[in-house]
C-alpha positions as CSV (number, residue, x, y, z in Angstrom):
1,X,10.7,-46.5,-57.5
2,X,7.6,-46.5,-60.3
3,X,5.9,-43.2,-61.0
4,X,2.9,-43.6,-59.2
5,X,5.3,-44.3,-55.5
6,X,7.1,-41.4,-56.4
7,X,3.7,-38.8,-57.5
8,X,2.1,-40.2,-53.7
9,X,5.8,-39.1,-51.6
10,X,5.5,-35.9,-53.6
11,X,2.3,-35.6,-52.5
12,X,2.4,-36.5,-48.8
13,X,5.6,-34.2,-48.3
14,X,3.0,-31.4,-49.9
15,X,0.8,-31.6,-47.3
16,X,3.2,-32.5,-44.4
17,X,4.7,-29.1,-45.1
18,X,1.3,-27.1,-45.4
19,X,0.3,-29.1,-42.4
20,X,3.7,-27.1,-40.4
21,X,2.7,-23.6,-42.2
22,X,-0.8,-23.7,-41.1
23,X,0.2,-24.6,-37.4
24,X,2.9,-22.1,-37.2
25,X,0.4,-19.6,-38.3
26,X,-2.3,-20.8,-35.6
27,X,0.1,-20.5,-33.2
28,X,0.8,-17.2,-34.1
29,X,-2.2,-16.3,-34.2
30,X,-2.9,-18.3,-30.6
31,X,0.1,-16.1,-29.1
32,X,-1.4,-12.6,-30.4
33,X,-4.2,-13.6,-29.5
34,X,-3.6,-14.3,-25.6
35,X,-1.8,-10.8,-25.7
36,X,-5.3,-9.3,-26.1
37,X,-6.6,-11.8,-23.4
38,X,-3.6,-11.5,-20.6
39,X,-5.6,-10.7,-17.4
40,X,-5.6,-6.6,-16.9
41,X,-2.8,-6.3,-13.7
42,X,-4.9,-5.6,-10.6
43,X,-4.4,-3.4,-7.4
44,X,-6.2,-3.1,-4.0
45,X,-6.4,-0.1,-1.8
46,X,-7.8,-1.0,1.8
47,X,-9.3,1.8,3.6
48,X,-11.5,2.7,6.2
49,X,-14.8,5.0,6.5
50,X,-15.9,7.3,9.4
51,X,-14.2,7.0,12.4
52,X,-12.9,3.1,11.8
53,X,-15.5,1.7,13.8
54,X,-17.0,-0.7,11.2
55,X,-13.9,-2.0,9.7
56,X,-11.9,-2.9,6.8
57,X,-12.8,-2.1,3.6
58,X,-11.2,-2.4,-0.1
59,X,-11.9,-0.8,-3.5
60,X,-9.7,-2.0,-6.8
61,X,-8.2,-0.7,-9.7
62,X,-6.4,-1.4,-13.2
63,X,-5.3,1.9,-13.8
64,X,-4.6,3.9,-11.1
65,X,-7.3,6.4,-12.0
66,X,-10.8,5.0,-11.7
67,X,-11.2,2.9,-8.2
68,X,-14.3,1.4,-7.6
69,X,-15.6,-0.6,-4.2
70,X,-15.5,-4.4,-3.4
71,X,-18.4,-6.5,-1.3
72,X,-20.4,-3.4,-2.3
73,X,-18.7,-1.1,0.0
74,X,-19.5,-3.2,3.0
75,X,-16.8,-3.8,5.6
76,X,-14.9,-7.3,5.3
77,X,-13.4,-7.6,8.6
78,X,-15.1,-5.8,11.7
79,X,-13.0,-4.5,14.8
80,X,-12.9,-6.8,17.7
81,X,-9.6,-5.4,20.0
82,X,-8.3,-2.5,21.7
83,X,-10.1,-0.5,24.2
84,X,-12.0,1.6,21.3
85,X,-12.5,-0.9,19.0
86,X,-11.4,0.8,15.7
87,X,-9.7,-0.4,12.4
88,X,-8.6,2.7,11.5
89,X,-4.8,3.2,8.5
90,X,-5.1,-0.5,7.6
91,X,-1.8,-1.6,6.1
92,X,-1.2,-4.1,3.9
93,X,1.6,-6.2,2.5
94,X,1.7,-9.9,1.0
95,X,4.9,-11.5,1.9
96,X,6.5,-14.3,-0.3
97,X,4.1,-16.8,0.8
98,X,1.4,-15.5,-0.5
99,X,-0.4,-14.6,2.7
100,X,-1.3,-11.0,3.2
101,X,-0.4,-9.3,6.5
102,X,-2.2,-6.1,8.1
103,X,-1.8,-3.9,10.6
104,X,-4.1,-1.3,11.9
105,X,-4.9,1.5,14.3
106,X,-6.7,0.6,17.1
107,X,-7.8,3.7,19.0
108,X,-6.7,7.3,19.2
109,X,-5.1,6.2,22.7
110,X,-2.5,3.8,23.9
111,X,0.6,1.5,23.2
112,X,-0.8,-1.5,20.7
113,X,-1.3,-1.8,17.2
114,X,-4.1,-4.1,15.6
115,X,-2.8,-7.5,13.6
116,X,-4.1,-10.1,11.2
117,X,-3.4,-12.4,8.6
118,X,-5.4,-13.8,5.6
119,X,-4.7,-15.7,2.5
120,X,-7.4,-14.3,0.2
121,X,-8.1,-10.6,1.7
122,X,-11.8,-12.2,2.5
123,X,-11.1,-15.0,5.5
124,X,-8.7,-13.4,8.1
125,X,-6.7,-15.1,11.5
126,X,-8.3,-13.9,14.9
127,X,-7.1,-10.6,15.2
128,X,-4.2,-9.9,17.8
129,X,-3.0,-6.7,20.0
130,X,0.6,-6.2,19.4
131,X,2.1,-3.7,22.4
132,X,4.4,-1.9,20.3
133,X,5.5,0.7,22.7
134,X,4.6,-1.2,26.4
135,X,8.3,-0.1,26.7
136,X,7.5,3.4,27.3
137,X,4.7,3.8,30.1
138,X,4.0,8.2,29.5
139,X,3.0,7.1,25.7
140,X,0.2,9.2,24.6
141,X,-1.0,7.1,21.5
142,X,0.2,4.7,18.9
143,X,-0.7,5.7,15.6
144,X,-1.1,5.3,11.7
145,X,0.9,1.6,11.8
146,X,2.9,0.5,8.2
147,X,4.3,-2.7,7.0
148,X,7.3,-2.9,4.5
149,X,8.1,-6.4,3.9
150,X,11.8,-7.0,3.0
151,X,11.9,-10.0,0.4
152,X,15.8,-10.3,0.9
153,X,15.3,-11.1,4.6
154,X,12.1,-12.4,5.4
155,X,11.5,-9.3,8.1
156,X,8.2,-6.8,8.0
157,X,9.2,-3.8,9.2
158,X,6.4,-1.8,11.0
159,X,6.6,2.0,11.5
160,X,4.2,4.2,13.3
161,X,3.7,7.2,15.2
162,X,3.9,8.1,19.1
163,X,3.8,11.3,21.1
164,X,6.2,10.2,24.4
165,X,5.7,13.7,26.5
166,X,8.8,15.7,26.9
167,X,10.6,13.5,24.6
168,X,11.3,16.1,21.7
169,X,11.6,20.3,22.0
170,X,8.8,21.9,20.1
171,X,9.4,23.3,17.0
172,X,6.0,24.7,16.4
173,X,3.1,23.9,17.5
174,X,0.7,20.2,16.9
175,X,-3.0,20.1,18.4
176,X,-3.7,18.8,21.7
177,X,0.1,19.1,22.6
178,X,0.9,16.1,20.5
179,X,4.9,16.0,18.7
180,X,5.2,13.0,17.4
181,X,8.0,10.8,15.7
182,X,8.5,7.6,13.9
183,X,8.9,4.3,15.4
184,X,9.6,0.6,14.7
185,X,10.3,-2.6,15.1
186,X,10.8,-6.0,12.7
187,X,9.3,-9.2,13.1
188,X,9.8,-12.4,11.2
189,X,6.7,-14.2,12.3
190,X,4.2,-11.5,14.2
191,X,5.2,-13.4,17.4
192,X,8.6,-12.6,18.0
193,X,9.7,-8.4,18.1
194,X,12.9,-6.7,18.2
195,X,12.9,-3.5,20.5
196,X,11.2,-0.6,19.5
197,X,13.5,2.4,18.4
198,X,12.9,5.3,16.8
199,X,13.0,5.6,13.1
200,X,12.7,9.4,12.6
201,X,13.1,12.9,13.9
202,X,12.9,15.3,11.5
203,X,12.8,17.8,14.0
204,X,9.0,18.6,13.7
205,X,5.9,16.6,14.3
206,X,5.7,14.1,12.1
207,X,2.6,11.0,11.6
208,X,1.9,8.7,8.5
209,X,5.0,7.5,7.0
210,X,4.6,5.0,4.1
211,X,7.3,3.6,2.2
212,X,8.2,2.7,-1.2
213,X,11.0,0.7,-2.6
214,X,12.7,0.9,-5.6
215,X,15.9,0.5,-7.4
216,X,17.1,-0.3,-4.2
217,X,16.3,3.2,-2.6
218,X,14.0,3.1,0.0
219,X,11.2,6.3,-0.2
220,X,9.4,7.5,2.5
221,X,6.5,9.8,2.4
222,X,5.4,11.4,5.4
223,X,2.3,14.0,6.9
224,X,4.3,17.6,8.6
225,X,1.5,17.7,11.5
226,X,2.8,21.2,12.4
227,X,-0.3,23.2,13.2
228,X,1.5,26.7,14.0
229,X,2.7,27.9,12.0
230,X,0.7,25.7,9.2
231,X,1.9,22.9,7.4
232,X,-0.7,19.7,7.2
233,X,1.3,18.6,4.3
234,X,3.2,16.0,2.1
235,X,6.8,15.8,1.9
236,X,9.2,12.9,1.3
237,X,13.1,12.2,1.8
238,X,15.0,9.0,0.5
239,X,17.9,6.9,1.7
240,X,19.4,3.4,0.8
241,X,18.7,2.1,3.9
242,X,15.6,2.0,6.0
243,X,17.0,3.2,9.0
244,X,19.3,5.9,7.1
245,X,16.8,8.6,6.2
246,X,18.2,12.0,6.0
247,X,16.9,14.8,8.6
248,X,16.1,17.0,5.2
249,X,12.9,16.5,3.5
250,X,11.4,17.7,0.2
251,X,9.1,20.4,0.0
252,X,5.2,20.0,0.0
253,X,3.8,17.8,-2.8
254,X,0.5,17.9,-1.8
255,X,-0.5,21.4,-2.3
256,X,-2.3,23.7,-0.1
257,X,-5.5,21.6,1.1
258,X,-4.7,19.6,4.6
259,X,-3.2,16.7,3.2
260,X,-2.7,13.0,5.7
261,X,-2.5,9.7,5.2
262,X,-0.4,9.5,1.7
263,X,0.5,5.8,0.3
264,X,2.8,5.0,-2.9
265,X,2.6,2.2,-5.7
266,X,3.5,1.6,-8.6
267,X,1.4,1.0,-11.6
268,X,3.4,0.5,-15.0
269,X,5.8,3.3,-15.6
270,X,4.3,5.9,-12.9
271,X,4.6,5.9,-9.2
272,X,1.6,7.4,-7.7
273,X,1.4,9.1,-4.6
274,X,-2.3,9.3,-2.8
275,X,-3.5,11.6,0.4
276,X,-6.2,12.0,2.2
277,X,-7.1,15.8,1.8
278,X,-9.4,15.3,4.9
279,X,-10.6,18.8,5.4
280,X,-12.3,19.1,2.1
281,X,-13.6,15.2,1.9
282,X,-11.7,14.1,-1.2
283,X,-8.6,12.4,-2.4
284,X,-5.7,14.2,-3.7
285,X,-2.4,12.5,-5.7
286,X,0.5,13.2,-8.0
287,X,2.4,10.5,-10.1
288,X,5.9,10.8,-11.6
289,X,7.7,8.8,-14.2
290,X,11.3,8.5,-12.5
291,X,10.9,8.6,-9.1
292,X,14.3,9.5,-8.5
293,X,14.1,13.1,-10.2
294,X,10.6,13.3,-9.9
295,X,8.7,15.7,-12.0
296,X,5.1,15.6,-10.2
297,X,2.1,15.7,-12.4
298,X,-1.0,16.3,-10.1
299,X,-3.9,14.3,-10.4
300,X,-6.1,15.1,-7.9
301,X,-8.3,16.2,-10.8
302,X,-9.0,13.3,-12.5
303,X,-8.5,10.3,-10.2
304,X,-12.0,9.1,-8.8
305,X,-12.6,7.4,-5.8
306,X,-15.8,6.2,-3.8
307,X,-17.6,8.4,-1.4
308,X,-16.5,8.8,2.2
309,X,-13.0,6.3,1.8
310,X,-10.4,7.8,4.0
311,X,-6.7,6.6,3.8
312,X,-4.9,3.7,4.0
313,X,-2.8,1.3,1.5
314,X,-2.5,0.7,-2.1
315,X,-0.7,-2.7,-3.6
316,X,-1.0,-5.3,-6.3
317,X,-2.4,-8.2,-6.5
318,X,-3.4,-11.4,-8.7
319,X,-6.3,-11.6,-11.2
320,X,-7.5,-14.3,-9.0
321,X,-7.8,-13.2,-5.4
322,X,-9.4,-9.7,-7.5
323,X,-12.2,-11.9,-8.9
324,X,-12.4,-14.0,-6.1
325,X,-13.6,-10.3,-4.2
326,X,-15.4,-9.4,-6.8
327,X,-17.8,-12.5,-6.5
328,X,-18.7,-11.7,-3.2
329,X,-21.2,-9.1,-4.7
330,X,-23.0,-12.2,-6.4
């Protein structure tokens, strides 16, 4: 090999190897770069306004804190079952599939529950009666429905509340005579039930249950409907198994203000807890960092929500269907 061969390999490994530095830098750059760009995670709370009679609606969040409205505060899905034709405590939960499932109440009266289905939280299946306590014919109401989806086994749970007349002693009195307790069934496939059975008795009147699961401890937070003497509160209990709950709950998280409808998520590293504090025509909430020796930092003070939303569910969701929801404003 001459000189000149040997200067123009020199030369060519010289740029071969600035060639590899300055990609290895653009793709470092590329990487931190798509950090800064990651789509924000994204959660949907689906709620209902007055008395339920115009329908689902949803507001969304990236924080937890500020929640604003989607399809600008217009229903997305109107009522069309049930005797009084309300969507009131809609419920929501996306099972592995991808398809979002939601339950609902449909009157104040009654043994059904409202059901639908949609893929995108914007086109929804023809809405269905399910007669979730046709099994007990002195049933006063069926009320404040909730889905937990279980990933292991494919089944939804749904729990509810029911007053069955003379079913449970009185410990204190609930308005109208009511003295309720929890309920469920499962369902793989919204067609095909197992019996309704009672969930819960805590030994007073008890609506609103919502459940959270984590570490493989099952949370459920709950309304004590007691009227006399007052409660109208928050409390929650825990067990490793959904149909395990412990008679003993904690004490009030929600403070004094009448408290119902609570729902839990998780955004990052807090769970937050949400009520309705119905009386005074706000929202209330606490978060916690370890849910399992809570120590609950209230936020009712800084957490802002549109005007006139009353309760119903919190979960994530994908960039996608978000902006997808988004657009209907356009």
């Amino acid at each position: 090999m001459n000189f000149r061969h040997f200067r123009f390999l020199l030369f060519s490994l010289i740029l071969m190897a600035q060639s590899i530095v300055a990609g290895s830098s653009t793709q470092k750059e590329k990487s931190l770069l798509s950090n800064f760009q990651k789509d924000p995670d994204a959660y949907v709370f689906s709620y209902f306004t007055g008395n339920g009679e115009d329908g689902l609606h949803l507001m969304y969040s990236h924080d937890g804190i500020i929640w604003q409205t989607l399809n600008h505060g217009n229903s997305l899905l109107k009522p069309t079952i049930g005797k009084e034709k309300l969507m009131r405590d809609p419920s929501i939960v996306r099972d592995m599939q991808g398809i979002y499932h939601m339950v609902w109440t449909t009157g104040w009266n009654g043994n059904s529950i409202g059901y639908a289905s949609s893929k995108d939280l914007i086109n929804w299946s023809e809405q269905a009666e399910i007669p979730v306590m046709a099994n007990e014919p002195t049933v006063r109401n069926t009320l404040a429905p909730e889905l937990l989806y279980d990933k292991l086994s494919g089944k939804f749970y749904i729990v509810w509340a029911s007053t069955i007349p003379g079913r449970f002693p009185e410990n204190g009195k609930s308005e109208d005579g009511y003295n309720h307790r929890l309920y469920y069934t499962t369902t793989k496939d919204f067609k095909k039930f197992e019996k309704t059975s009672l969930l819960y008795d805590p030994g007073f009147s008890v609506i609103d249950a919502c459940f959270l699961k984590k570490k493989g401890t099952y949370y459920m937070f709950l309304k004590n409907e007691t009227l006399d003497p007052v409660e109208k509160n928050i409390r929650y209990t825990s067990a490793g198994r959904m149909k395990g709950f412990p008679k003993e709950v904690s004490g009030p998280i929600s403070g004094k203000a009448w408290a119902e409808g609570p729902t839990a998520v998780q955004i990052r590293d807090y769970t937050y807890i949400y009520w309705d504090n119905y009386t005074e025509g706000h929202y209330g909430g606490v978060r916690c960092r370890n849910l399992s020796k809570p120590q609950w930092e209230d936020i009712t003070g800084i957490i802002r929500f549109p005007k006139g939303v009353r309760h119903g569910s919190a979960f994530k969701i994908d960039n996608k269907t978000l902006v997808n929801l988004q657009n209907l404003e356009k």
